[in-house]
N, C-alpha and C positions, 0 to 999 in steps of 0.2 A: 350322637345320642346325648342328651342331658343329662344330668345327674342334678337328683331333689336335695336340698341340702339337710341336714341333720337339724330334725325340731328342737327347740329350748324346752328346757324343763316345763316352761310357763307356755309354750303353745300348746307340749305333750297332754297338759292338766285341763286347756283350752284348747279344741277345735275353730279356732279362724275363719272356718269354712263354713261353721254352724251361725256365726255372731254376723248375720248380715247388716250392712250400715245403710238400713232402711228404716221409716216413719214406724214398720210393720214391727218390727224388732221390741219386744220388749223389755231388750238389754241398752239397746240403742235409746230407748225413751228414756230409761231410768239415768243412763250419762245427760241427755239432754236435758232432764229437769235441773239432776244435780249442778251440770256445767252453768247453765241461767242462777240458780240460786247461788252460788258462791261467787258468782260475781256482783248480782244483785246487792247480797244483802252487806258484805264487807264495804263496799262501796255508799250506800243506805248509809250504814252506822258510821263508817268514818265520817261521810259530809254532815251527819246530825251533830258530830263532837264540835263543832263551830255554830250550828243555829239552835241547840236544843231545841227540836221540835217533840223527838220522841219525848227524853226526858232529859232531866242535870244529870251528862255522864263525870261529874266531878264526883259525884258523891260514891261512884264505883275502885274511885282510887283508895287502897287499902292505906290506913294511918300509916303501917308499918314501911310501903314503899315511901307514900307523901316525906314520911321524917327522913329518908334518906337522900332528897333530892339537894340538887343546891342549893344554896340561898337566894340564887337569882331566878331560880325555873318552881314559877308556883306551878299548884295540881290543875291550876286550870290550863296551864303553859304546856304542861306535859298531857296531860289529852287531848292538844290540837296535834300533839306532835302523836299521837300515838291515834286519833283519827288520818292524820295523812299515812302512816304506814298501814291504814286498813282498805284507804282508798289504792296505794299501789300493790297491796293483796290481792285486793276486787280485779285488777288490774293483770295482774300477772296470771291469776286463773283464766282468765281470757286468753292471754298471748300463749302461754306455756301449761295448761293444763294439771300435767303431773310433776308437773315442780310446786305450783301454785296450792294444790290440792295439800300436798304438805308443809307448807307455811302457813298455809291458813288454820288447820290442825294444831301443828305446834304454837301457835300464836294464839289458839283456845286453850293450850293445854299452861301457858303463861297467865292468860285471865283466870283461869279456874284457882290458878294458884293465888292470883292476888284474892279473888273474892272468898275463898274458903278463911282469909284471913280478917273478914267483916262478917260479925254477927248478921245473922241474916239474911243475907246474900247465900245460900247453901242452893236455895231451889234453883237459882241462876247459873248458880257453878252445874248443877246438876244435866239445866239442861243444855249450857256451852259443851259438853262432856260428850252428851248425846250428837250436838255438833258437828264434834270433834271427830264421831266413829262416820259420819256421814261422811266429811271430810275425805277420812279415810278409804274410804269404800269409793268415792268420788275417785280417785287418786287410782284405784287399782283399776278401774272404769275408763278413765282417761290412757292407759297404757295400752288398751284393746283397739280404744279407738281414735285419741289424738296422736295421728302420724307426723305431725310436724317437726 
């Protein structure tokens, strides 16, 4: 005879049995839009921080960080280095889902902070924020259904 093993708190709250990983699922869509879009778009913005197609992401860098940089590492120096850590974000949400989901989070929850500190920049912060709770909710999505 078997014996069923004792649910986690977080199956008990979740049915497993209900969340089929099927096209049909409209839990299952809502991880696969979010899993494409956090890949996409970290990936998007890091590689623009070297062609500015979107726009000049230099101008996003707050005075307050810029004056604390070396002498040797100008503000354009630091957002190529700070598009490569978006490109291995984009990157990690791919490979590792629910690690990724939260780096990329915290890593909005770091830009909102520089940008609340540039007049003007607020609607941006506002919606990296907005982001951010996607992020999140990405991230609890991901633990349902990336087993890896």
């Amino acid at each position: 005879m078997r014996h069923a093993r004792a649910l986690t708190a977080e199956e008990q709250a979740f049915d497993y049995r209900t969340a089929i990983r099927t096209e049909h699922s409209p839990t299952y869509q809502a991880y696969t839009i979010l899993y494409a879009g956090f890949i996409a778009l970290p990936i998007v913005a890091g590689l623009d921080k070297f062609f500015h197609f979107l726009v000049n992401w230099d101008q996003y860098l707050a005075p307050a960080f810029a004056g604390m940089l070396p002498a040797s590492v100008t503000p354009h120096l630091f957002m190529l280095v700070v598009g490569g850590i978006e490109v291995v974000a984009g990157l990690l949400v791919a490979m590792k889902p629910t690690v990724g989901a939260h780096v990329v989070a915290l890593w909005l929850w770091g830009i909102i902070v520089n940008l609340l500190l540039i007049p003007g920049f607020y609607d941006v912060a506002l919606r990296d924020f907005g982001l951010s709770l996607g992020a999140l909710a990405f991230g609890r999505l991901a633990r349902m259904f990336d087993r890896a």
